[in-house]
N, C-alpha and C positions, 0 to 999 in steps of 0.2 A: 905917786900918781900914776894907776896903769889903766885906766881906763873910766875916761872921763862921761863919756856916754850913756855908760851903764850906771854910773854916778848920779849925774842926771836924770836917766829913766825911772831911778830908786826915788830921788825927792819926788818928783812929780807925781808919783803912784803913792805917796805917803802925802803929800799935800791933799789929793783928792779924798783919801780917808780922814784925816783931819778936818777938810769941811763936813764931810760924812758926821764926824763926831760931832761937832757943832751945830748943823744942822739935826738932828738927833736930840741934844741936848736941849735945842729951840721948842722942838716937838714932842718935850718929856719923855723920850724914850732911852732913859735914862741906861741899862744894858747893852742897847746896842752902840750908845755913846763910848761904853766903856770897850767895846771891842773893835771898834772904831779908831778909838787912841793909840789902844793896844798896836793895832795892825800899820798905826802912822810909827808908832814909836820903832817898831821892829823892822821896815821898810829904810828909817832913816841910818839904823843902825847898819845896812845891809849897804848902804850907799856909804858911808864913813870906811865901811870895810873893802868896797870898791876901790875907792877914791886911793886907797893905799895899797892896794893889789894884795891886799890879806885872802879874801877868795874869788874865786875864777869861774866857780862854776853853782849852780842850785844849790841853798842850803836852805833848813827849815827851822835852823836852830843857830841863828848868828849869834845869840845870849852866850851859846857854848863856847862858839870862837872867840868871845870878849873874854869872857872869864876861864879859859882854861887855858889860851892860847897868846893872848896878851898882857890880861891883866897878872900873869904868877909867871910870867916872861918879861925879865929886867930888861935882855937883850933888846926883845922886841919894842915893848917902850922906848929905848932908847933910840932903834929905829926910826921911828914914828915919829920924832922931832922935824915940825914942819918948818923950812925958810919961808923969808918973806915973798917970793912970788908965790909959793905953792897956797900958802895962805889967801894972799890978794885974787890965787885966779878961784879959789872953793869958794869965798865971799860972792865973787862975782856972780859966777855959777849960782848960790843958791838966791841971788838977790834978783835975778834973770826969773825962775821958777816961781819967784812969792810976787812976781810981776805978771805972770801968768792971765 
């Protein structure tokens, strides 16, 4: 958990496209729905990477740091084992946002 904030700022800017998508999808505009999701799904993944101080700074290709950096890194997984506050406060965290 190195930086909650920026944690935070990710969901929210991914929730707003997610209504984007939905909204979108109401309105049969069915492509920009899909880049819409696109850009919630990549947002949320940039706050998961936050949340665990995997990056610190601009990146435009967190898919990369899942999969090149975590996912074929045992160590790192093993890292990443959340206890139970760290758990309780990301819940919170993201239960605060979808309250929005």
């Amino acid at each position: 958990m190195k930086n909650i904030r920026k944690t935070k700022d990710w969901i929210e800017m991914a929730l707003d496209d997610w209504d984007g998508a939905i909204s979108d999808v109401d309105g049969e505009r069915y492509p920009s729905s899909v880049f819409h999701a696109q850009q919630c799904t990549e947002k949320l993944l940039k706050a998961v990477l936050y949340f665990f101080g995997i990056i610190h700074e601009k990146t435009h290709f967190p898919s990369d740091i899942l999969a090149e950096d975590i996912l074929n890194n045992p160590e790192m997984t093993h890292e990443l084992q959340l206890d139970k506050e760290q758990i309780e406060l990301l819940l919170e965290k993201m239960e605060r946002c979808l309250k929005r």
